[in-house]
C-alpha positions as semicolon CSV with decimal commas, in nm:
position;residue;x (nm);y (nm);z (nm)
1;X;-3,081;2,923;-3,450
2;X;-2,849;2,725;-3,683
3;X;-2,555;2,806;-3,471
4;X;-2,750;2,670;-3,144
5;X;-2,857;2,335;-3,329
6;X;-2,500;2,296;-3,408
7;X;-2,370;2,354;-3,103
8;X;-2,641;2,140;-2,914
9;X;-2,535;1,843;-3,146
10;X;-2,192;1,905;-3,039
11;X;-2,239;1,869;-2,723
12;X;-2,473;1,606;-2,728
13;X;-2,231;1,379;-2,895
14;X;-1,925;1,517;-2,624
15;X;-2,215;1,375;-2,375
16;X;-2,205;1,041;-2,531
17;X;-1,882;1,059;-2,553
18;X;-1,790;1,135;-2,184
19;X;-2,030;0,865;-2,049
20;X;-1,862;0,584;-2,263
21;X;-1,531;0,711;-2,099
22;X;-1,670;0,697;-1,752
23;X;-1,849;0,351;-1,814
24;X;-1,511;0,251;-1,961
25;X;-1,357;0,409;-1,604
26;X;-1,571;0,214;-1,355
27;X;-1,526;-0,108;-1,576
28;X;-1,155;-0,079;-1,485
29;X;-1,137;0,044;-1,151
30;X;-1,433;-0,273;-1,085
31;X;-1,158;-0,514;-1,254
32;X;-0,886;-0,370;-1,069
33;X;-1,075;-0,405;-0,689
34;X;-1,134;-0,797;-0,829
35;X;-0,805;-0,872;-0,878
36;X;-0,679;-0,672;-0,544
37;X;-0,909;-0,843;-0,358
38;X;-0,850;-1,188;-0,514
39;X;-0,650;-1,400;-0,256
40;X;-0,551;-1,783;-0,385
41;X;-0,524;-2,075;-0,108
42;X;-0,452;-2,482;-0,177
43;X;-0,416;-2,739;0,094
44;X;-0,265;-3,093;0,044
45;X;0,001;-3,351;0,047
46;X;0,366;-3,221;0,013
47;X;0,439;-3,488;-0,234
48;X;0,172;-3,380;-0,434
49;X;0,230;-2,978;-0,417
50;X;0,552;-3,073;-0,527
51;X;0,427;-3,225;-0,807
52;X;0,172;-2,982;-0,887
53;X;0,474;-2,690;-0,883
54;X;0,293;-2,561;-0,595
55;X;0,583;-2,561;-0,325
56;X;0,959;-2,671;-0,387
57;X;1,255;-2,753;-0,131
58;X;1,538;-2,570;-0,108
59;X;1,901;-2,518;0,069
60;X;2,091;-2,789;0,256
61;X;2,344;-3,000;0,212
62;X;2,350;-3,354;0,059
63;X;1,952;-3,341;0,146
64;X;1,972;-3,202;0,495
65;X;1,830;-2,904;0,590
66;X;1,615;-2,830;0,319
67;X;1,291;-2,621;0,381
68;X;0,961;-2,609;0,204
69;X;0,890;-2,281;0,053
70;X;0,660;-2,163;-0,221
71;X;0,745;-2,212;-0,594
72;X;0,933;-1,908;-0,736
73;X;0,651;-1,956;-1,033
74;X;0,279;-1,973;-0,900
75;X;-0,015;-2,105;-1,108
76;X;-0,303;-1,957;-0,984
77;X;-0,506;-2,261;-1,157
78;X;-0,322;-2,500;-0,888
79;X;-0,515;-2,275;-0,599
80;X;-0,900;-2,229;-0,509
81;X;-0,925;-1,835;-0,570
82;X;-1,178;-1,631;-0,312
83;X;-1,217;-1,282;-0,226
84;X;-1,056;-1,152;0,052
85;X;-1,334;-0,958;0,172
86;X;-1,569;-1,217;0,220
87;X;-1,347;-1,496;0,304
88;X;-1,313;-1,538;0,657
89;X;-1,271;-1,907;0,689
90;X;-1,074;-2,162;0,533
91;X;-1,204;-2,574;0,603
92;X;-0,944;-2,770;0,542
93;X;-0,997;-3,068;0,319
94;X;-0,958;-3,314;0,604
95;X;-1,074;-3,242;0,967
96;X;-0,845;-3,511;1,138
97;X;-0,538;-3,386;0,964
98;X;-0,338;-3,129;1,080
99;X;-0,183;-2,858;0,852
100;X;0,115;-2,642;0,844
101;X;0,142;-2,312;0,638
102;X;0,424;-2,277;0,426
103;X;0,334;-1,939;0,253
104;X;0,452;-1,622;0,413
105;X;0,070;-1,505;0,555
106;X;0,074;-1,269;0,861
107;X;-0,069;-1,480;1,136
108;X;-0,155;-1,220;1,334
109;X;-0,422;-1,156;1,090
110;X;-0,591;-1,469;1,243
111;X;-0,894;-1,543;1,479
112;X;-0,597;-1,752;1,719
113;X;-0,302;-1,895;1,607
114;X;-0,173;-2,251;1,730
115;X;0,111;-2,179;1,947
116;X;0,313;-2,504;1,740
117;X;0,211;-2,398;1,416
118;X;-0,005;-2,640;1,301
119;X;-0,398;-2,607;1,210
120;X;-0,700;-2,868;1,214
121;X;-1,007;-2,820;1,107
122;X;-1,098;-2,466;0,998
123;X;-0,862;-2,159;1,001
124;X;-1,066;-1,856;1,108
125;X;-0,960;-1,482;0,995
126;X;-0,986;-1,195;1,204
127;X;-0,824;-0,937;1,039
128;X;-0,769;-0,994;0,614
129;X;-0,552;-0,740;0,542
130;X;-0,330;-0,806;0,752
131;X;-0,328;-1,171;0,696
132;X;-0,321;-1,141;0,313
133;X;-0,061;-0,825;0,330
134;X;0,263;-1,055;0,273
135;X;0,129;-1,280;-0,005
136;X;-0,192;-1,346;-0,178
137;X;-0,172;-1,726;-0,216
138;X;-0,173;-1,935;0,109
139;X;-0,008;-2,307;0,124
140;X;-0,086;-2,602;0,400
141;X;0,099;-2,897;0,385
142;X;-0,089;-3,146;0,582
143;X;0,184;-3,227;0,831
């Protein structure tokens, strides 16, 4: 009987033990789907993305040519952060302005793409994976 106590403490502690691990498991793996799913978009001036260290311009020659790209150094306090999952359409800050993306997004992820490029109003997702699948942040530059 003293050898069955023993062994029933035993494995009641191993119990506790093992359900602390797997609370400790589904802690992580919940953390981990957050910050998979966590997409990052801003929208506004070039002038002031620039300033923010949001986009840069790079290449050309004596000022010509240069193109708009992302930073090489994002800070995801610059962006509005959403889920992917649930975010299936982006207002822009002004409805009369139009918007470009600078970012790399797939845009055939999207509801319909403008044929020049350029976005008003709301941008509508249709597919987010594939529209988040070559970068998690997403840049406008109201154009």
């Amino acid at each position: 009987v003293t050898s069955l106590t023993a062994q029933n403490t035993q494995l009641r502690e191993q119990n506790t033990q093992l359900v602390a691990e797997g609370e400790a498991l589904r802690s992580d793996r919940d953390a981990l789907v957050v910050e998979q799913n966590t997409i990052y978009w801003v929208a506004g001036k070039q002038d002031d993305l620039i300033r923010r260290g949001v986009i840069e311009r790079r290449g050309g020659m004596l000022g010509i040519g240069r193109t708009t790209v992302l930073s090489r150094t994002l800070d995801a306090n610059e962006f509005t952060a959403g889920d992917r999952r649930d975010l299936m359409e982006i207002t822009l800050p002004d409805p009369e302005k139009t918007y470009r993306i600078v970012s790399p997004n797939d845009l055939t992820g999207l509801d319909a793409a403008p044929t020049d490029g350029k976005f008003k109003g709301t941008i509508r997702i249709a597919n987010p994976t594939a529209f988040w699948r070559t970068s998690r942040f997403l840049v406008l530059v109201e154009a």
